[in-house]
VEXDREN-2710 file (C-alpha; in Angstrom, 1 decimal):
% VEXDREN-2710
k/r/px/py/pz
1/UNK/71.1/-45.2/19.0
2/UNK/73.6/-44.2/16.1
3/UNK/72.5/-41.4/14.1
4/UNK/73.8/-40.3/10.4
5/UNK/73.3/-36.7/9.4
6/UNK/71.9/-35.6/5.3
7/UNK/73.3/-32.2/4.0
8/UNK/71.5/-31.1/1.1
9/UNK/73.0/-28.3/-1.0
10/UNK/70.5/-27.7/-3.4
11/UNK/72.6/-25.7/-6.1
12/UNK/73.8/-26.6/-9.9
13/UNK/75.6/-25.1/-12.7
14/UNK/72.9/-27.0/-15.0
15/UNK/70.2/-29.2/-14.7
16/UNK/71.2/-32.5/-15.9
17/UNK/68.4/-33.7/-18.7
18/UNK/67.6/-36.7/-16.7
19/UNK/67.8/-35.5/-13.3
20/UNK/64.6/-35.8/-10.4
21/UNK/66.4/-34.3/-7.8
22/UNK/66.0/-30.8/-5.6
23/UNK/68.5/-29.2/-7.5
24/UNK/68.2/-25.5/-8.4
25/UNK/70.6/-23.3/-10.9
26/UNK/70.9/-20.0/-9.5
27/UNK/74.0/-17.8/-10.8
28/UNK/75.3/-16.6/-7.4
29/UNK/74.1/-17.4/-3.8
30/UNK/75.6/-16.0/-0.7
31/UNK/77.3/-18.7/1.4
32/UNK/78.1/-16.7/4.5
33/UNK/73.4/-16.8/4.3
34/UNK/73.5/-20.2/3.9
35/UNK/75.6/-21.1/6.6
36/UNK/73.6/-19.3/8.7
37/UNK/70.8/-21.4/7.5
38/UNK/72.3/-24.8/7.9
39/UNK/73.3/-24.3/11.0
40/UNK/70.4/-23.3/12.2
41/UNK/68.5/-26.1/11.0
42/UNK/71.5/-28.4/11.9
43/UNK/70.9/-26.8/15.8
44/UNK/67.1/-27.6/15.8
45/UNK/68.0/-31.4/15.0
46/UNK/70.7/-32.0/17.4
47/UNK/67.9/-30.6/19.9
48/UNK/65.3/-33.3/19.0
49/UNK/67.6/-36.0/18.1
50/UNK/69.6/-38.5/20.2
51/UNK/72.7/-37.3/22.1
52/UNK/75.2/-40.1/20.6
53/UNK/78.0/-39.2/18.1
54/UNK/77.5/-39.3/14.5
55/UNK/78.3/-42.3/12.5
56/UNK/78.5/-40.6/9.2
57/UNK/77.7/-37.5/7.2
58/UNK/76.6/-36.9/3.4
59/UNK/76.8/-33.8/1.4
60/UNK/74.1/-34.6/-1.2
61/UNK/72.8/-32.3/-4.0
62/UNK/72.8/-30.5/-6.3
63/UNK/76.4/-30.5/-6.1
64/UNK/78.3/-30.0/-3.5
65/UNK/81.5/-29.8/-4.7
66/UNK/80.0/-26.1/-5.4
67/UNK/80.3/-25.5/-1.5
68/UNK/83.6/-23.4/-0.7
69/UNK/85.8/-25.7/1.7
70/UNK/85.5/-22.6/4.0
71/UNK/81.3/-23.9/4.3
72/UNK/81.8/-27.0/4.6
73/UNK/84.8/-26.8/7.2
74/UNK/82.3/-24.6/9.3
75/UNK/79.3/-27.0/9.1
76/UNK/81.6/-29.9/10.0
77/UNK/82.8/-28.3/12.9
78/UNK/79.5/-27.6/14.1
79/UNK/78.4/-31.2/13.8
80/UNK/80.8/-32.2/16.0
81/UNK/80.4/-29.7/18.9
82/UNK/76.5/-30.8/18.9
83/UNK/76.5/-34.4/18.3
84/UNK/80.3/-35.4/18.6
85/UNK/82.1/-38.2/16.0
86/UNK/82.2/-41.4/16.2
87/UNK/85.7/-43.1/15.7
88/UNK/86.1/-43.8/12.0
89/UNK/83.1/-41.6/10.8
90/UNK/82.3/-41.5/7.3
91/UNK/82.1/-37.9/5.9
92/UNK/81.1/-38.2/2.1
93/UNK/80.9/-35.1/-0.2
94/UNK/79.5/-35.7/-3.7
95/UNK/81.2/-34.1/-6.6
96/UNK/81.1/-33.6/-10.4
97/UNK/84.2/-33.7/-12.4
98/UNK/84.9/-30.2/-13.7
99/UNK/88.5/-29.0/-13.5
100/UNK/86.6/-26.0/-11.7
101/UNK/85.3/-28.1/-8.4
102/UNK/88.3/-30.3/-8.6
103/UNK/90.6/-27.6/-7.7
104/UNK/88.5/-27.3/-4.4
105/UNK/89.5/-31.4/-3.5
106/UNK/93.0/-30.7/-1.7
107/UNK/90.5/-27.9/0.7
108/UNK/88.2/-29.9/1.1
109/UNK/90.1/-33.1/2.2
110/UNK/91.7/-30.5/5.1
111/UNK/88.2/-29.2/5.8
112/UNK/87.4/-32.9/7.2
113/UNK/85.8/-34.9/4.1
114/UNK/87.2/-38.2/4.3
115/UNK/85.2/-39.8/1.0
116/UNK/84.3/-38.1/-2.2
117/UNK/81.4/-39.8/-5.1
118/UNK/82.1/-38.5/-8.1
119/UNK/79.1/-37.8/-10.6
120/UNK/81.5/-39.4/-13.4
121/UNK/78.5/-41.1/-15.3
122/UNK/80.3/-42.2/-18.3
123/UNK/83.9/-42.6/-19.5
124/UNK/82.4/-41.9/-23.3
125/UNK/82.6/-38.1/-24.4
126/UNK/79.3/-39.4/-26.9
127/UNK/77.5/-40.2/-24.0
128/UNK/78.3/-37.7/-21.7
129/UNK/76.9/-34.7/-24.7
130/UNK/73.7/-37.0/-24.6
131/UNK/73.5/-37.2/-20.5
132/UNK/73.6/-32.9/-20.1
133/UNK/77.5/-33.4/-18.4
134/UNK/79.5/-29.9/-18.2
135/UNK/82.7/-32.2/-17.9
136/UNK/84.5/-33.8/-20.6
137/UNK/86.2/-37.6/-20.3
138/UNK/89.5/-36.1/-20.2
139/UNK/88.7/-34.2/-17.0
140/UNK/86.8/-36.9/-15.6
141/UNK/89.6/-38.8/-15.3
142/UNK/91.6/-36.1/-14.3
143/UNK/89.8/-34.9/-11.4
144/UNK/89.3/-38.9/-10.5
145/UNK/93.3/-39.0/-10.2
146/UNK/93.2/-36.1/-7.8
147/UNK/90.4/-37.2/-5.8
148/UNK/92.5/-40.3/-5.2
149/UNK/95.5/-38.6/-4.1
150/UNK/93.8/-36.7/-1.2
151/UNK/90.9/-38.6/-0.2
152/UNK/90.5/-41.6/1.8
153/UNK/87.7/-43.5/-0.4
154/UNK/86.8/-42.3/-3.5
155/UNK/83.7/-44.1/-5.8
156/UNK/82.3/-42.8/-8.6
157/UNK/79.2/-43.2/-10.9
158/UNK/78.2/-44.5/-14.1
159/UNK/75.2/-44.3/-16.1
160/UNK/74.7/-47.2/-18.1
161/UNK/71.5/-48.8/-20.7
162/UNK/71.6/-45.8/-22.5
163/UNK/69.8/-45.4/-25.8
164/UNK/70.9/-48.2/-28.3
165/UNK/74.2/-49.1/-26.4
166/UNK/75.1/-52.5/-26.8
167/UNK/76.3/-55.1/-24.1
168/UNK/79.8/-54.7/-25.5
169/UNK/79.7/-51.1/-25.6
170/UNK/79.1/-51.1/-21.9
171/UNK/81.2/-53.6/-20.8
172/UNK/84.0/-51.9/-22.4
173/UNK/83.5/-49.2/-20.7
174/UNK/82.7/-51.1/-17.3
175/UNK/86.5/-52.4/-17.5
176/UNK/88.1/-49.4/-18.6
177/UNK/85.9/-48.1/-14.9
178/UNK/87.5/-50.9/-13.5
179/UNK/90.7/-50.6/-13.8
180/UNK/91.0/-47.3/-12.3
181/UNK/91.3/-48.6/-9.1
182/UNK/88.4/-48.0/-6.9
183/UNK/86.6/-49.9/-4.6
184/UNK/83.5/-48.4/-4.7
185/UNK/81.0/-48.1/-8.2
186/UNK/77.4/-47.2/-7.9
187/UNK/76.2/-47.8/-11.5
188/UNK/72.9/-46.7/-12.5
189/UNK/70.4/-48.0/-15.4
190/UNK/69.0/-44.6/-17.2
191/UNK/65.5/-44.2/-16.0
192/UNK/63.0/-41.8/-17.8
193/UNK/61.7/-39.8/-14.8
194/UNK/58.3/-37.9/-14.9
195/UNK/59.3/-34.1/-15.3
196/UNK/62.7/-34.0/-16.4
197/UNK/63.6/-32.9/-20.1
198/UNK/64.3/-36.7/-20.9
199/UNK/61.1/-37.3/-20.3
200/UNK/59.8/-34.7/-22.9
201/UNK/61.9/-36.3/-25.5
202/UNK/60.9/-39.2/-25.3
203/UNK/57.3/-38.4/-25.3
204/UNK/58.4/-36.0/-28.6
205/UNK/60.3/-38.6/-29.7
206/UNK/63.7/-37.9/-29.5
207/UNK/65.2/-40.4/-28.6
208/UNK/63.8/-44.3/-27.8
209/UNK/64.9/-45.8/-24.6
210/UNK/66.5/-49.2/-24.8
211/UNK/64.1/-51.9/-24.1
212/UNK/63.3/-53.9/-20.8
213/UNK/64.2/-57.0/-21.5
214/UNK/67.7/-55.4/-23.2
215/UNK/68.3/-53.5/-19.5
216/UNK/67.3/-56.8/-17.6
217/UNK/70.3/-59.0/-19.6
218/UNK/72.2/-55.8/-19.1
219/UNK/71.6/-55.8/-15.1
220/UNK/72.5/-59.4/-14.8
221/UNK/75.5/-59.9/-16.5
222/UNK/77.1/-56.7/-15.0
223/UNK/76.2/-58.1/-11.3
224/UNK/78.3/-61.0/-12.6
225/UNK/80.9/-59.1/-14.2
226/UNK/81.5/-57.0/-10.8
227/UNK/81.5/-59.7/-8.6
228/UNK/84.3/-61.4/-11.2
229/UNK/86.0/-58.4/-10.1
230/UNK/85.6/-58.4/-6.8
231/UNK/83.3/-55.5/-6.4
232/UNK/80.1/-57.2/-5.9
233/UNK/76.8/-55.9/-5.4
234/UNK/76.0/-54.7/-1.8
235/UNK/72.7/-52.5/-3.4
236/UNK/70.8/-53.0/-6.3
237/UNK/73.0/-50.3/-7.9
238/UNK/76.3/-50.5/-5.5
239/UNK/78.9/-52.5/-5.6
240/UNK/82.4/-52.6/-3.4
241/UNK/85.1/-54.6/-2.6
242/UNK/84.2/-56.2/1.0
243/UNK/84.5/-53.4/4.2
244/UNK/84.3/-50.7/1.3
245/UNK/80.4/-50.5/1.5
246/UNK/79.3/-46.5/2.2
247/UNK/77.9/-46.4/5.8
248/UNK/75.8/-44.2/5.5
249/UNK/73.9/-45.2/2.4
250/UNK/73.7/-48.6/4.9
251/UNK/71.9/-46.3/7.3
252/UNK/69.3/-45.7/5.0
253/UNK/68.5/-49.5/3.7
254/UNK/68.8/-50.7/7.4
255/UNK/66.7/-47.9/8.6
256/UNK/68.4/-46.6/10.7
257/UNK/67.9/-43.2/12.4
258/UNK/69.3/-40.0/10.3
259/UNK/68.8/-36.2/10.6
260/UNK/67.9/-34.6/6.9
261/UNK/68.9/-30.9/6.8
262/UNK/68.8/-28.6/4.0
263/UNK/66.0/-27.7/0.9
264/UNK/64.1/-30.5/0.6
265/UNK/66.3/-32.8/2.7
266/UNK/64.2/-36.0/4.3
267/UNK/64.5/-37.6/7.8
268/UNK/63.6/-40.5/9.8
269/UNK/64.7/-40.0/13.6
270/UNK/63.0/-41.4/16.7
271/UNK/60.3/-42.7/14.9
272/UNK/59.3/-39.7/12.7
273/UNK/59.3/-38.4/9.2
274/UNK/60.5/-34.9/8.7
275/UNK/60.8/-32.8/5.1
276/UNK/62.3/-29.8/4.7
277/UNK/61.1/-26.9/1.9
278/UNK/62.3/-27.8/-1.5
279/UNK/62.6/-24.5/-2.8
280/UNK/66.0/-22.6/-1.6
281/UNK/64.3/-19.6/-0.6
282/UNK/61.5/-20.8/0.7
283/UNK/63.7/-22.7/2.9
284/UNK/65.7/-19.7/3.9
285/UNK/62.4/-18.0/5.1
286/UNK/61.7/-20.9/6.8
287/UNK/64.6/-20.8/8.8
288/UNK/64.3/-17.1/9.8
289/UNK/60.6/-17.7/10.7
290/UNK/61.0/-21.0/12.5
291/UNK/64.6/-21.4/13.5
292/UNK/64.4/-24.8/11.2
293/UNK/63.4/-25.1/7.5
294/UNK/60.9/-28.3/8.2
295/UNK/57.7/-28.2/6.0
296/UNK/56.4/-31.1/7.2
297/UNK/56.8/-33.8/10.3
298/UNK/54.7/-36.6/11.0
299/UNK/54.7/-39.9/13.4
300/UNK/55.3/-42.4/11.8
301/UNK/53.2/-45.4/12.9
302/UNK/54.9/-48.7/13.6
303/UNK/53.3/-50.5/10.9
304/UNK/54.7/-48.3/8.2
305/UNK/57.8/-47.9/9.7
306/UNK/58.3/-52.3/9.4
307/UNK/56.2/-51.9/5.7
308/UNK/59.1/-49.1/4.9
309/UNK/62.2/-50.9/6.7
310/UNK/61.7/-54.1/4.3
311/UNK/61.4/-52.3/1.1
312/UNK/64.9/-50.4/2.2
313/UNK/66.5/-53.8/3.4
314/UNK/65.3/-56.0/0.6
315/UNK/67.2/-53.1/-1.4
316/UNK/70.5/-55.1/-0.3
317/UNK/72.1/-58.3/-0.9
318/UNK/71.8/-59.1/2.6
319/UNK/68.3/-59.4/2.6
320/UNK/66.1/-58.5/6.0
321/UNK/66.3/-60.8/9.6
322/UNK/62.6/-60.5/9.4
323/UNK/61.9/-61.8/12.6
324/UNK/64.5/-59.0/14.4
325/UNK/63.3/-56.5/12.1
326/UNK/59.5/-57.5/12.6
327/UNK/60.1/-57.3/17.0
328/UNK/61.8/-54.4/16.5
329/UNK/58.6/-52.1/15.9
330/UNK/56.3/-54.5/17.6
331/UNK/54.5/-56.9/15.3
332/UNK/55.7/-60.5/14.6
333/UNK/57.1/-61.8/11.4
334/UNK/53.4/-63.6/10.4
335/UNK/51.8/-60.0/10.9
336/UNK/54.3/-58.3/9.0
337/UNK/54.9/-60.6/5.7
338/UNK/52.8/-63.2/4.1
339/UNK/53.7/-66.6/4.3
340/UNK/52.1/-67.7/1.6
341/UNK/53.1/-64.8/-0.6
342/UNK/56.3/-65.5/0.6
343/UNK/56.6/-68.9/-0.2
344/UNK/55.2/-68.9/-3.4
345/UNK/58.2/-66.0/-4.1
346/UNK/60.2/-68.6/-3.2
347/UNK/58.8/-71.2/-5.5
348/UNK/59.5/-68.7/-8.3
349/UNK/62.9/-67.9/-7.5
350/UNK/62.6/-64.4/-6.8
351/UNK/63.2/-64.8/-2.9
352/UNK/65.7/-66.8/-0.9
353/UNK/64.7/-67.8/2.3
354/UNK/66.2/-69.1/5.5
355/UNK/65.1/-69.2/9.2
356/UNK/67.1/-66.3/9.6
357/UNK/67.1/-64.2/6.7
358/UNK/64.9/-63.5/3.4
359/UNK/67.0/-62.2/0.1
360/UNK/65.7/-61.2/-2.9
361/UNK/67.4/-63.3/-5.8
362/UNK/68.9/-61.5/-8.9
363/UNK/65.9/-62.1/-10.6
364/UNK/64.2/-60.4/-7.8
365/UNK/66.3/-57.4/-7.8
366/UNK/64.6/-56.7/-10.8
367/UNK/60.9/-56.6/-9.5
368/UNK/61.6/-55.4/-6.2
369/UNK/58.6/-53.2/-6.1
370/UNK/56.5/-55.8/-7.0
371/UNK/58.4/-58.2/-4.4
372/UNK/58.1/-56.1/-1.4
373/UNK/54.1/-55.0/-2.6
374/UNK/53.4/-58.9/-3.0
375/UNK/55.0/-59.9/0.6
376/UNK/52.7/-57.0/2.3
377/UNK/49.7/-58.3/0.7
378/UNK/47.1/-58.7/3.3
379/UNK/48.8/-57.8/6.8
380/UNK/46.7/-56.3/9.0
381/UNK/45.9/-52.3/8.5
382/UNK/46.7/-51.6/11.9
383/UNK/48.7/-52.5/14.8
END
């Protein structure tokens, strides 16, 4: 079975206002300690994991583009002495924009990192003062250029439905985004998470997020306006030009097996859930305690393994094979979805269905949580 493997470097100059993730500032950190540390925990998954060559590796965050090349060349290398590469294997690094962590590209491209996302999030210098960005416009576009002259694949993100932005606003924007030439765009709606600073705002006030229906009109007509371009949506949120797709992003909404190392990294591999400690240090202790920095790993019964595998497939404009995906832990497609749910999603235009394949419609892709809860209604609790 192919297996992707999750870096997490957990480490940020700032915390961006609207940001969820495990990210930590810290003003120095000692990267000989955390190589030590990844490849520890890197060593205690190749040892419970299958023996077949990686398909792909991610360097998420924090950023990593805050890795020296000299870290990342090292935990590349031992990836492949434990697991092996498989021809063509995807090794993605995310990135932010500074001039600073641009400088590092040309090292990092010889280190083994074949595709960069860059953390762009707008082209407007307005917006990017409102998002928390350290980079200007001007060097976003900069360090875009040089990411294109020594990567492979480079896509970057945007942040779009801001507060009070208007439909021509953004698709200004989107085209300027477009003709820079890549064939990869993951663009994001803003989201008020619980806990972040944005979320404080708007509770004080601050600021007034733009309205549902607003981002809903917003969704659809950029969908349309990619796939004018020939980018269309893959993902809710990701779009590509045709064989461009990120492979290992597809690993995760085909549920696929993939090894999650690093604070507060998450895995699913041979039919278990693992998390690692969130907090740096914590992790580091972790790993001189236990070899590993895993905090917690569970079984994962076959039920919610199916439940979880069509919320992630429904995620793409593919839809699920529900039948194949229903075999594959065990149940059958009646004890898995309802087909009365199912149909009446279909009578409301939400779902496309075939004897093959379900889809959720772009009016579905807006209520996918309520689409994949609705479909589960009534299956049997256990197996």
């Amino acid at each position: 079975m192919a297996l992707a493997l999750y870096i997490h470097w957990p480490f940020c100059r700032s915390k961006c206002p609207y940001c969820d993730f495990n990210s930590h500032v810290r003003e120095n950190f000692d990267s000989k300690q955390w190589g030590v540390g990844l490849r520890s925990d890197m060593r205690h998954e190749s040892s419970v994991t299958c023996d077949e060559p990686l398909t792909s590796i991610f360097f998420g965050g924090g950023t990593p583009s805050l890795m020296p090349p000299e870290l990342v060349d090292s935990l590349l290398t031992e990836a492949e002495s434990l697991w092996g590469f498989a021809p063509g294997i995807e090794i993605t690094l995310e990135a932010n924009p500074t001039s600073i962590e641009a400088d590092n590209f040309a090292a990092l491209a010889l280190a083994g990192i074949n595709r960069v996302s860059l953390g762009i999030q707008s082209l407007e210098q307005e917006a990017l003062h409102f998002l928390g960005r350290e980079h200007s416009a001007d060097e976003a576009l900069a360090a875009l250029a040089i990411a294109q002259e020594h990567f492979d694949r480079v896509s970057f993100d945007l942040i779009y439905a801001r507060p009070g932005q208007s439909a021509d606003a953004w698709f200004g924007e989107l085209d300027r985004a477009l003709a820079l030439g890549t064939d990869h765009l993951s663009l994001y709606q803003l989201t008020i998470e619980p806990g972040t600073r944005f979320a404080t705002d708007v509770r004080r006030g601050a600021f007034t997020p733009l309205d549902e229906d607003s981002a809903a009109d917003l969704f659809a007509a950029t969908r349309e306006r990619m796939r004018a371009a020939g980018l269309p949506a893959y993902e809710v949120s990701n779009h590509a030009r045709p064989g461009q797709e990120s492979a290992h992003n597809l690993t995760y909404w085909r549920y696929r097996d993939f090894a999650g190392i690093g604070p507060g990294a998450h895995g699913r591999r041979g039919g278990r859930a693992t998390v690692r400690h969130r907090k740096p240090e914590n992790f580091l202790s972790a790993i001189a305690r236990n070899g590993h920095g895993i905090a917690e790993e569970r079984v994962l019964p076959l039920r919610e393994q199916a439940e979880e595998a069509v919320l992630m497939g429904l995620r793409l404009d593919e839809g699920i094979d529900l039948d194949a995906l229903a075999g594959r832990f065990g149940l059958s497609r009646d004890t898995l979805v309802s087909a009365r749910k199912l149909e009446q999603l279909v009578e409301q235009k939400l779902v496309e269905a075939t004897e093959e394949r379900i889809a959720l419609t772009e009016s579905g892709m807006l209520l996918l949580d309520r689409v994949v809860a609705e479909l589960l209604v009534g299956a049997p609790e256990t197996v």
